[in-house]
MARGU-337000 format. One record per residue (C-alpha): residue in three letters; residue number from 1; x, y, z. Coordinates in steps of 0.001 Angstrom, whole numbers, plus 500000, padded with zeros to 6 digits. Layout:
# MARGU-337000
 type seq   east  north     up
  ALA NUM      X      Y      Z
...
# end
This chain:
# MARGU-337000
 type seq   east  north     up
  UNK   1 891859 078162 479800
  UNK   2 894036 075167 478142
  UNK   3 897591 076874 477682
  UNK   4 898440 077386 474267
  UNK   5 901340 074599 472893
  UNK   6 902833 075133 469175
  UNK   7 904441 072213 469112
  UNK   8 905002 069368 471280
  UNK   9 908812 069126 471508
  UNK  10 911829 071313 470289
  UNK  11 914870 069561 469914
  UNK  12 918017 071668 469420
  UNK  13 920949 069933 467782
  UNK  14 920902 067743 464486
  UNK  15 923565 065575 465440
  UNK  16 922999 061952 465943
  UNK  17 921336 062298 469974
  UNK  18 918657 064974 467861
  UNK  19 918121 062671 464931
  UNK  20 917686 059119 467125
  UNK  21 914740 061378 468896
  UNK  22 912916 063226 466218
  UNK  23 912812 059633 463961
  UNK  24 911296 058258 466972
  UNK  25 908856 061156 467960
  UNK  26 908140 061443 463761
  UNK  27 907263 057419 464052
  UNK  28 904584 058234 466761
  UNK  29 903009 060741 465535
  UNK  30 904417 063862 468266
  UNK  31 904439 067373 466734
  UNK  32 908299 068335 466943
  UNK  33 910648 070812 465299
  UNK  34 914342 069886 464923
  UNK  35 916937 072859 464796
  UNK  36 920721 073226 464708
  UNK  37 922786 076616 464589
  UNK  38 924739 075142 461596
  UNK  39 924486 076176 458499
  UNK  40 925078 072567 456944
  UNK  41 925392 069281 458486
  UNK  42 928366 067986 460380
  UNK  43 930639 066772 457356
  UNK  44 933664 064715 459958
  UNK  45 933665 061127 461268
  UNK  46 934157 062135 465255
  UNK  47 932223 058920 465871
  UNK  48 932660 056278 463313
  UNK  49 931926 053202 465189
  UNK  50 928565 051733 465758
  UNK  51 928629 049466 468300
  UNK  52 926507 045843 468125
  UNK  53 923518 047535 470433
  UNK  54 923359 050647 468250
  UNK  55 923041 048248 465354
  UNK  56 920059 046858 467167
  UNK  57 918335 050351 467715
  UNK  58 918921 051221 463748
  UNK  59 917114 047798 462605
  UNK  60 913854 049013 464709
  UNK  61 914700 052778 463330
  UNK  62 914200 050555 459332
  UNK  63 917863 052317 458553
  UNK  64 920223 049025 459601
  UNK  65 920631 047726 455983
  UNK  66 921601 051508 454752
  UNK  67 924092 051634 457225
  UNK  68 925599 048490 456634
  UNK  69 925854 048706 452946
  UNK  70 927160 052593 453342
  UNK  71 929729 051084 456100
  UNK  72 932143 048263 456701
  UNK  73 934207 046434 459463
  UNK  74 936911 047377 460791
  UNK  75 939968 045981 459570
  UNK  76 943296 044161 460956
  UNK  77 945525 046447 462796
  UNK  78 949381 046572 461563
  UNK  79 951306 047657 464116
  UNK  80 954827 048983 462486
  UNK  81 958318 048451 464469
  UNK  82 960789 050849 463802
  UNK  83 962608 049177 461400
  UNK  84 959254 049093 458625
  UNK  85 958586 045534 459453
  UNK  86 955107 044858 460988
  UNK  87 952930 042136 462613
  UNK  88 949115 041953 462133
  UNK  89 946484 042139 464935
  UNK  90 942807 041722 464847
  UNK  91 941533 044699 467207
  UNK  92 938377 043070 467794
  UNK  93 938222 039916 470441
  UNK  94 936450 037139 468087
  UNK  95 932344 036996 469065
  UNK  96 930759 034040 468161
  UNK  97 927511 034880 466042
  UNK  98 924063 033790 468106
  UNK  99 920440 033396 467572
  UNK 100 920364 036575 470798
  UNK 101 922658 038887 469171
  UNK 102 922141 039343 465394
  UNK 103 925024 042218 465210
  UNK 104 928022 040995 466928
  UNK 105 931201 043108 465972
  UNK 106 931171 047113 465263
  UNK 107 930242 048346 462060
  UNK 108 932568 051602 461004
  UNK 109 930610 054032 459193
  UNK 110 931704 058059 459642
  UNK 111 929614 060021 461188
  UNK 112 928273 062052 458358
  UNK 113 927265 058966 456484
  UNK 114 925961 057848 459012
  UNK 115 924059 060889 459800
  UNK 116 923384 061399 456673
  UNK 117 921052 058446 456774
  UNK 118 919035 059475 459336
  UNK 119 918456 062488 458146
  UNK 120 917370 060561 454828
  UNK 121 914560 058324 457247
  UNK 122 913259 061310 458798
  UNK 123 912623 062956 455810
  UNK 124 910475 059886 454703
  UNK 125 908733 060322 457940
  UNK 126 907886 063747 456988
  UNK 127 910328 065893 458608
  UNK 128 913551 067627 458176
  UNK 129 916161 069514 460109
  UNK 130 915990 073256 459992
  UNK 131 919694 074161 459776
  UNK 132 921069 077697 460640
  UNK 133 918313 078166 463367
  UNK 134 919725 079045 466816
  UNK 135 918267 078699 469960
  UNK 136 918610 082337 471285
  UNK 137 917220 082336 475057
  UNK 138 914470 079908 476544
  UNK 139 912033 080551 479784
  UNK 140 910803 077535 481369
  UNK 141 906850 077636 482388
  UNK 142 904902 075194 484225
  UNK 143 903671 073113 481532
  UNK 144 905559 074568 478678
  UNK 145 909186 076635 477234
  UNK 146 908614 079521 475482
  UNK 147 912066 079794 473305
  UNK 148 913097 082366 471085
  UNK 149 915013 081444 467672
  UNK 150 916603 082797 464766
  UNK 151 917164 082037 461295
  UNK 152 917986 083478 458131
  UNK 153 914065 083807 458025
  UNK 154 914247 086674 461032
  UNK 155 913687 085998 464649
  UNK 156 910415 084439 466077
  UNK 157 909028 083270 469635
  UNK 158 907402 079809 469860
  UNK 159 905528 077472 472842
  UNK 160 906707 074021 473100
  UNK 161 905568 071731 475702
  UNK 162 909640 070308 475817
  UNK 163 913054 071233 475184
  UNK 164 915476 068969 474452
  UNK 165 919100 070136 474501
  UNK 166 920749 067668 471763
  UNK 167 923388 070630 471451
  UNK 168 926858 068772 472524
  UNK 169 929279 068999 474749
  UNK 170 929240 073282 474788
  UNK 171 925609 073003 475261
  UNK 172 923958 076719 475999
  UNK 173 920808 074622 477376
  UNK 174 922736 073129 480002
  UNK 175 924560 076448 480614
  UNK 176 921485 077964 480534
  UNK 177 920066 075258 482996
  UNK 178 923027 076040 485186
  UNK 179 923165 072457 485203
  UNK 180 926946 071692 486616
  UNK 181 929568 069745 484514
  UNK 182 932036 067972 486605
  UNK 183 934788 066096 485405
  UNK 184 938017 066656 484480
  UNK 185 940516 066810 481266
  UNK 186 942085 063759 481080
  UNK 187 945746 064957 479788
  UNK 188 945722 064043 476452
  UNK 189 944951 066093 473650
  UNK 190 944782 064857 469620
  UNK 191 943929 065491 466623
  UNK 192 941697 063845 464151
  UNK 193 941596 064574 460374
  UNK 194 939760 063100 457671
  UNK 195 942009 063550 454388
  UNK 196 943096 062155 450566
  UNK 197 946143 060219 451594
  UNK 198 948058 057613 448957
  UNK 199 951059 055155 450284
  UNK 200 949133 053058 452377
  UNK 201 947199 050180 451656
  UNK 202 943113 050429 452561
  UNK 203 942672 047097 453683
  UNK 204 944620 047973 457368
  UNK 205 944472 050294 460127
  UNK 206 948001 051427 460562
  UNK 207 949260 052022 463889
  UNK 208 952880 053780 464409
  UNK 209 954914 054208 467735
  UNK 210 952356 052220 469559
  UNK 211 952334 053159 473229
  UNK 212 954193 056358 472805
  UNK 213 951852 059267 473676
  UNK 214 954611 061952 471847
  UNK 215 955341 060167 468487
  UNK 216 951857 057517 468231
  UNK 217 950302 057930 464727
  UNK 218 947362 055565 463917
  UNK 219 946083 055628 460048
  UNK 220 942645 054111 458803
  UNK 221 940844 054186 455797
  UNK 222 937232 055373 456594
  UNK 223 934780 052796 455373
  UNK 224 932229 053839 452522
  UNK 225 934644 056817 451790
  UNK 226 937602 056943 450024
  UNK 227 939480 059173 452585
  UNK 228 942013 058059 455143
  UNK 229 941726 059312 459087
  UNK 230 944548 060261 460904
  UNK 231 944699 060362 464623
  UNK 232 947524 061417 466676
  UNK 233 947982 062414 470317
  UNK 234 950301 066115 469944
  UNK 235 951535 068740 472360
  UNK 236 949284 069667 474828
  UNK 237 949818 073818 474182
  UNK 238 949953 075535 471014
  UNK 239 948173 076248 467864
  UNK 240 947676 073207 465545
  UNK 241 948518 073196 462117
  UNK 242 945762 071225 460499
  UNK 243 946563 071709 457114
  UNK 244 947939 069215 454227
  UNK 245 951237 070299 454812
  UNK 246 951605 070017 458383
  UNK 247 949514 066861 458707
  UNK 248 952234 065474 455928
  UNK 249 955221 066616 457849
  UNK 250 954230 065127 461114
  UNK 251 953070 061563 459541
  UNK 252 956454 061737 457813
  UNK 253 958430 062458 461231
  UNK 254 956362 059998 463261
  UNK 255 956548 057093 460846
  UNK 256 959943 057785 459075
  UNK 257 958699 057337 455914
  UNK 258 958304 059749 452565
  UNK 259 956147 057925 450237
  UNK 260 952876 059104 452545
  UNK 261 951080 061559 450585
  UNK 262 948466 064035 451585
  UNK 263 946468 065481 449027
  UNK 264 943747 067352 450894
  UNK 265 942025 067468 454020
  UNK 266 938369 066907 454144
  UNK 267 938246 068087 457622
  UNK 268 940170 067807 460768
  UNK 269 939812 068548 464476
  UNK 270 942293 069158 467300
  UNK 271 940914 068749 471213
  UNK 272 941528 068003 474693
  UNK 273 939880 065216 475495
  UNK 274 937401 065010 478908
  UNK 275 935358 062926 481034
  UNK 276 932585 064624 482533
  UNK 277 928672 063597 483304
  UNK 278 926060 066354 484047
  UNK 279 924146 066691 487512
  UNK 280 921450 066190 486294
  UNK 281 919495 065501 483124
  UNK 282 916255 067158 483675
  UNK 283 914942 070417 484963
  UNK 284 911220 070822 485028
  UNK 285 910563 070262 481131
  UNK 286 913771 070633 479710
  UNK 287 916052 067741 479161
  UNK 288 919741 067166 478099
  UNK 289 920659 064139 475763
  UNK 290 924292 063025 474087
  UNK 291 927028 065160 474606
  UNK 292 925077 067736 476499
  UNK 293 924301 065577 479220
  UNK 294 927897 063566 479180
  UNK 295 931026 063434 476949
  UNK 296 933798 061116 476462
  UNK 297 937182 060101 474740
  UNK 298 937083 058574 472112
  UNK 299 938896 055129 473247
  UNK 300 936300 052327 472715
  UNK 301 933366 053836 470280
  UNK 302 931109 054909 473277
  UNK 303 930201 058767 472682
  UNK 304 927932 058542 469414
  UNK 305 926667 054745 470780
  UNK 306 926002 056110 474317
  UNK 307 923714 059544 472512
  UNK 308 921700 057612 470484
  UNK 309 920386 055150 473335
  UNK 310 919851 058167 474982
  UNK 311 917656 059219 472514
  UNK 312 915699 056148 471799
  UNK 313 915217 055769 475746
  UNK 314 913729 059322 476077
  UNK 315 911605 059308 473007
  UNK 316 909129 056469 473657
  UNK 317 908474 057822 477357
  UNK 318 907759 061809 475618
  UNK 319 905199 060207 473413
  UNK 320 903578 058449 475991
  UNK 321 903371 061514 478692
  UNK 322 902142 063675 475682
  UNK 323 899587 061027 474710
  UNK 324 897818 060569 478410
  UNK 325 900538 058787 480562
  UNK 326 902182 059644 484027
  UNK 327 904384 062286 483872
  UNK 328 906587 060676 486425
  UNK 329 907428 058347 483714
  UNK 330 909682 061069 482663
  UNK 331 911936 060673 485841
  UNK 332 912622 057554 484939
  UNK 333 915086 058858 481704
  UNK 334 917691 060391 484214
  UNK 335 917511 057714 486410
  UNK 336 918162 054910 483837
  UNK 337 920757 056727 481440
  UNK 338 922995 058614 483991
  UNK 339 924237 055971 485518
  UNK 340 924989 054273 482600
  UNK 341 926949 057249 480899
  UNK 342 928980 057186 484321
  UNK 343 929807 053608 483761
  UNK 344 931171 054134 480199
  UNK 345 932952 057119 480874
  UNK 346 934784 054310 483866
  UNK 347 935351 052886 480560
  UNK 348 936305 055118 478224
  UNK 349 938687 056446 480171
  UNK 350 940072 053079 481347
  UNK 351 940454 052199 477711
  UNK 352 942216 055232 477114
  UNK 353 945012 054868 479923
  UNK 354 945500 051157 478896
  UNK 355 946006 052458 475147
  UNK 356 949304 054380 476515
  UNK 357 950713 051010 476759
  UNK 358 951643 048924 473772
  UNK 359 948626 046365 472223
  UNK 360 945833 048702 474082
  UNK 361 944033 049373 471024
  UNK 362 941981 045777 471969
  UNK 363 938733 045954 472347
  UNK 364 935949 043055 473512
  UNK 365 932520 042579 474843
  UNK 366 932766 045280 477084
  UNK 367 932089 047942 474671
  UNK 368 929621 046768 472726
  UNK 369 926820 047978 475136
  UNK 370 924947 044507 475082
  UNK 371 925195 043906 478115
  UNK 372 923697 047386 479471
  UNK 373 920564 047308 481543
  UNK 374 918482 048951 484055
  UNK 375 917698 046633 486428
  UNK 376 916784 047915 490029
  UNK 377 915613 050294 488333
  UNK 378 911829 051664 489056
  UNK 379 910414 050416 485850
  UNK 380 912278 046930 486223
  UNK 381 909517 044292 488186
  UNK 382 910074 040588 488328
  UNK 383 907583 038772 489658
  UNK 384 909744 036217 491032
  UNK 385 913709 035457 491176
  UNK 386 913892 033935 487879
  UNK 387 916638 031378 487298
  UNK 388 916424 031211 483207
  UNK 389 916055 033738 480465
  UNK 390 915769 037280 480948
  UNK 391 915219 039911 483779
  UNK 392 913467 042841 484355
  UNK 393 915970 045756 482859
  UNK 394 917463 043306 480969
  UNK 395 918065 043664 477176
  UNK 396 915853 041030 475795
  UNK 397 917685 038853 473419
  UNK 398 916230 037648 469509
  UNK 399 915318 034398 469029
  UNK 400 914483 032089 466228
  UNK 401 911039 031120 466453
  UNK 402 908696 029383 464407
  UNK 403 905099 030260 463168
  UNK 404 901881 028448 463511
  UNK 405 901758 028053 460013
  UNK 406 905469 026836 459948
  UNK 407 907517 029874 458868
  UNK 408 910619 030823 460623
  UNK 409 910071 034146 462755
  UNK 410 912116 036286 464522
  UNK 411 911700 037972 467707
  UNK 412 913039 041307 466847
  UNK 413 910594 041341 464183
  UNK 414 907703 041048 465790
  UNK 415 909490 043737 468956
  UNK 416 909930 046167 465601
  UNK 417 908020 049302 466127
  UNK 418 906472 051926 469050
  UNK 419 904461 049500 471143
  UNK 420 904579 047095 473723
  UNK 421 904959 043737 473787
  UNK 422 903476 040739 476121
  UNK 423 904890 037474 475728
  UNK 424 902697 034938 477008
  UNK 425 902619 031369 477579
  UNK 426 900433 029356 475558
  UNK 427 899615 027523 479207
  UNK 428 898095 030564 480304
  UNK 429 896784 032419 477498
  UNK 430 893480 033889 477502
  UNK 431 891551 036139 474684
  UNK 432 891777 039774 475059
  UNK 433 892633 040038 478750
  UNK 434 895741 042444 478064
  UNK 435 895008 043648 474608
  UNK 436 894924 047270 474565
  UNK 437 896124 050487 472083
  UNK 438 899687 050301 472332
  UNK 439 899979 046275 473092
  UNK 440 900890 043475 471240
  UNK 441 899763 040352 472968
  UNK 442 901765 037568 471394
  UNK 443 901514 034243 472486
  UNK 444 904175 031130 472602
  UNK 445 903895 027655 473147
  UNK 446 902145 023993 471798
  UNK 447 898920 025253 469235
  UNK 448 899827 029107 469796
  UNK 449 900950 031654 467103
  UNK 450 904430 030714 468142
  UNK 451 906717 027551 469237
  UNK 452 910059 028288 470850
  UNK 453 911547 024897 470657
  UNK 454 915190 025895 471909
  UNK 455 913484 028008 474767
  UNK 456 915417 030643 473857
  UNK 457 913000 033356 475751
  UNK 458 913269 031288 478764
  UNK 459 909365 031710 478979
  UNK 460 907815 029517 482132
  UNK 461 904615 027808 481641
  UNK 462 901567 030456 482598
  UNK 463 903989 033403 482828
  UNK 464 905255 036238 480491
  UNK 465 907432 038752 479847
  UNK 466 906495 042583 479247
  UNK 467 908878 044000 476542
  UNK 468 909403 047965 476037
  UNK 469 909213 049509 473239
  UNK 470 912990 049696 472993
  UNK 471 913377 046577 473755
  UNK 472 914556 045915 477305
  UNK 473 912151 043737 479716
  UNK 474 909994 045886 481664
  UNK 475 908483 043355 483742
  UNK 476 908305 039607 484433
  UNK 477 904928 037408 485060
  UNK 478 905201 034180 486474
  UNK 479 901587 033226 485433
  UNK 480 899242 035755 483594
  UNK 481 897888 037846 485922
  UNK 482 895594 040526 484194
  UNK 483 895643 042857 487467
  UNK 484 899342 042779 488195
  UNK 485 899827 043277 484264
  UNK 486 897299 046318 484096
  UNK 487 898673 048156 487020
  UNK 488 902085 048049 485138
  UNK 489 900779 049481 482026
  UNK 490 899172 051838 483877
  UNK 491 902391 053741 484523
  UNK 492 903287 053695 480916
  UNK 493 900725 053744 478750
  UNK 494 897594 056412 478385
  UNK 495 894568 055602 480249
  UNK 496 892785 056012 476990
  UNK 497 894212 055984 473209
  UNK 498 892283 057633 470129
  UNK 499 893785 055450 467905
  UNK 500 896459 052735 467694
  UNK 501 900416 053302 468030
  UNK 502 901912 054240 464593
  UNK 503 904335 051919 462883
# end
């Protein structure tokens, strides 16, 4: 007798790890229920950068222009001296814009803006997040969890065929799991507060004592808001005083000036910050995403960027085990994303060392996760050593690209969506020997749908390139082989599809 499944996936924890996967399971049509034991959403800006790659993942999500027209960039960082005078620095090494990378600096949104717009796309997918539900206890099956929650509704027991612990850093699922945490506190503990501030100009991020861990004050106005946030490293024991008052008195002592006004505070934070990485990020069909599975400092923007490709990199293989593929694809999650949340917590926490000396506050390439991959990685196959374009496990770059008919296209257009994508050579196209539920089969070159004058995809004649569905190169072709291609997409994709992937 077929067990009995009430939904497909529970995800516990609204935050943006929970949100990145439910707008991607909503988008494929996977039966899910979203829950977080707060009452209300998350109303501080913990995370308020969004790195270049992020920006990348919320185009194909359809929420990129929201968040750039609810957001801003960051602005020049004044760094005071102690007699009032300052000097201006840009904080962000200059990146030259290119047809591969459409988003090229951060964006600066807070977190419940930002947030707040996802919540706003999944409800147009026909969802929402239950708040004030709590995940009470879970018991793993063999092909299922049976978890227990509780709302204001009353308590209730339901079957889901996975759990996904999106629940932070304190996460009871990992707990639960008894799923070890190592790591270690990294000796520096801060606050953050977001707050109604006047006597200092928006158009800077003001930066006090630079270098000095005791008396450092750094000031920003938060884009799309018209609140201020205030971080400051403070004394590693003792209660914090988080109020107007307090937060006045200790911008007025660190900065020597009076004319600093706070108003209100909107909310505010104090916490020791940590490095630590989970052991694992699986047991049977439970998994651990964002802060459950890994947290960080805050130095460099990585915490929020690092959850959501968590998120997108876990969704697409879900949907594809539920709908008739492998399980085994679901290995491949842990064995793609730990590694690189043990990379950026190398670092974050290199960042945050070099920020206890003066002008550390400079940040490059290196955290704008562009340049993350998974090659070597069991679902990364090149068919040959390839000395042009990209690799298996490689981020695959946009391009500018023109139509058949003449109109400009882009290559993240056309990537846009659930599926699959096959670029082929026009040299060795032929009709309908890939296309399948869950493909797209496009093809470049002389008299195909597309010309790539610039060879920007580094395409060879009679090969092709296999693109996931969130957008790194799965495998390379060097001619079109309709065996080799098959037996790829046989570890991926369901042997048989009803219907087509949704959009």
């Amino acid at each position: 007798m077929k067990e009995r499944i009430d939904i497909d996936v529970l995800i516990c924890g609204a935050g943006a790890a929970g949100l990145t996967l439910a707008i991607e399971l909503a988008r494929r049509g996977v039966s899910f229920r979203i829950v977080d034991r707060l009452e209300r959403p998350f109303g501080g800006s913990r995370g308020k950068g969004i790195q270049p790659r992020t920006q990348e993942i919320f185009e194909d999500l359809g929420i990129i222009d929201r968040v750039m027209a609810a957001g801003g960039t960051y602005p020049s960082m004044r760094e005071y001296g102690a007699d009032g005078s300052y000097v201006v620095k840009n904080m962000l090494e200059a990146q030259a814009p290119s047809p591969g990378v459409p988003y090229f600096i951060p964006l600066m949104i807070p977190q419940f803006l930002t947030e707040g717009i996802m919540r706003e796309r999944l409800s147009e997918l026909g969802h929402h997040v239950e708040f004030g539900c709590r995940l009470l206890d879970f018991e793993p099956g063999t092909n299922s969890v049976t978890a227990r929650l509780v709302s204001a509704q009353g308590e209730e027991q339901i079957r889901a065929g996975y759990l996904i612990g999106a629940d932070g850093g304190r996460s009871s699922i990992r707990s639960a799991l008894g799923i070890d945490f190592p790591g270690k506190t990294l000796g520096v503990r801060a606050i953050v507060a977001d707050v109604d501030l006047s006597g200092l100009d928006r158009d800077a991020w003001h930066q006090f004592n630079d270098g000095d861990m005791e008396r450092m004050v750094a000031i920003c106005s938060l884009a799309g808001t018209d609140l201020f946030q205030i971080q400051a490293p403070i004394a590693p024991d003792g209660d914090s005083d988080l109020s107007a008052d307090a937060l006045e008195r200790m911008v007025a002592e660190r900065t020597g000036r009076s004319d600093i006004k706070i108003h209100s505070v909107s909310w505010a934070s104090a916490y020791a910050m940590n490095a630590r990485l989970a052991d694992q990020y699986r047991v049977g069909n439970v998994f651990l995403t964002g802060d459950a599975a890994h947290i960080h400092p805050p130095t460099g923007g990585q915490g929020l960027n690092t959850a959501v490709q968590d998120a997108y990199n876990l969704a697409w293989k879900l949907a594809a085990v539920l709908a008739g593929a492998p399980g085994d694809l679901l290995d491949t999650y842990g064995e793609e994303r730990r590694p690189v949340a043990a990379n950026v917590l190398g670092l974050s926490t290199s960042l945050l060392q070099g920020q206890r000396g003066p002008g550390g506050m400079r940040r490059g390439r290196d955290t704008h996760q562009l340049d993350i991959g998974y090659a070597g990685a069991s679902l990364s196959q090149d068919a040959t050593e390839r000395t042009s374009g990209p690799r298996a496990g490689d981020r695959m770059p946009d391009a500018f690209l023109t139509g058949a008919a003449g109109q400009p296209r882009r290559l993240f257009d056309l990537l846009t969506g659930p599926h699959w994508t096959l670029l082929e050579s026009a040299s060795g196209y032929r009709p309908d020997t890939a296309a399948r539920a869950g493909l797209r089969v496009v093809t470049v070159g002389e008299g195909a749908e597309l010309s790539d004058p610039s060879n920007q995809l580094g395409l060879p004649a009679g090969g092709c390139l296999l693109i996931r569905p969130d957008g790194y190169v799965g495998a390379t072709f060097s001619t079109v082989n309709t065996e080799a291609i098959s037996r790829y997409l046989a570890k991926v994709l369901p042997t048989t599809t009803s219907e087509p992937a949704r959009a």
